[in-house]
N, C-alpha and C positions, 0 to 999 in steps of 0.2 A: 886464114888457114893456120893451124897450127897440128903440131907432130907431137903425139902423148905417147912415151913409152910401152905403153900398154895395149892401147888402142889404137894407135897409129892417128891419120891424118883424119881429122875435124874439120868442118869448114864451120864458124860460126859466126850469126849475127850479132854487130854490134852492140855493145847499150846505148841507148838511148841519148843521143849529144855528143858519142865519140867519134872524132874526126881520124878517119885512116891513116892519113898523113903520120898521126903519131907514132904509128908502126910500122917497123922494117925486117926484112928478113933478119934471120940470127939472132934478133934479140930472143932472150929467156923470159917467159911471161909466165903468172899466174893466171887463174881463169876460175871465177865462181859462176855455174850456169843453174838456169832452172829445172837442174837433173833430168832433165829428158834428152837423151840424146837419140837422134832416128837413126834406123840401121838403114845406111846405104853406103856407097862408094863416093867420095870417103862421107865419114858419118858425117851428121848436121849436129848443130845444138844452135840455142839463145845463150848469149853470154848476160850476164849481167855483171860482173865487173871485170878490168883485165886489170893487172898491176902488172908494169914492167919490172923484172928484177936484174934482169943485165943485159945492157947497150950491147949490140951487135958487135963481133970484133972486123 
């Protein structure tokens, strides 16, 4: 799950080979998805890449 300025909270699928583990709350992440996001509570999308940009404090 992650919190967009904009849009507020997304849940979205991983890409393909990425292990959860690598993610933790607080971290700052980038997100390129297959632009379709569904409208629900909170929205969905497919992520296809995440790049962390800053470790949790």
């Amino acid at each position: 799950m992650v919190e967009d300025e904009k849009l507020g909270l997304i849940w979205l699928s991983l890409p393909e080979g990425s292990d959860i583990k690598t993610f933790e709350k607080g971290q700052t992440v980038a997100v390129w998805t297959d632009g379709k996001i569904r409208e629900s509570y909170p929205l969905q999308g497919t992520a296809l890449n995440i790049e962390i940009i800053k470790q949790a404090d």
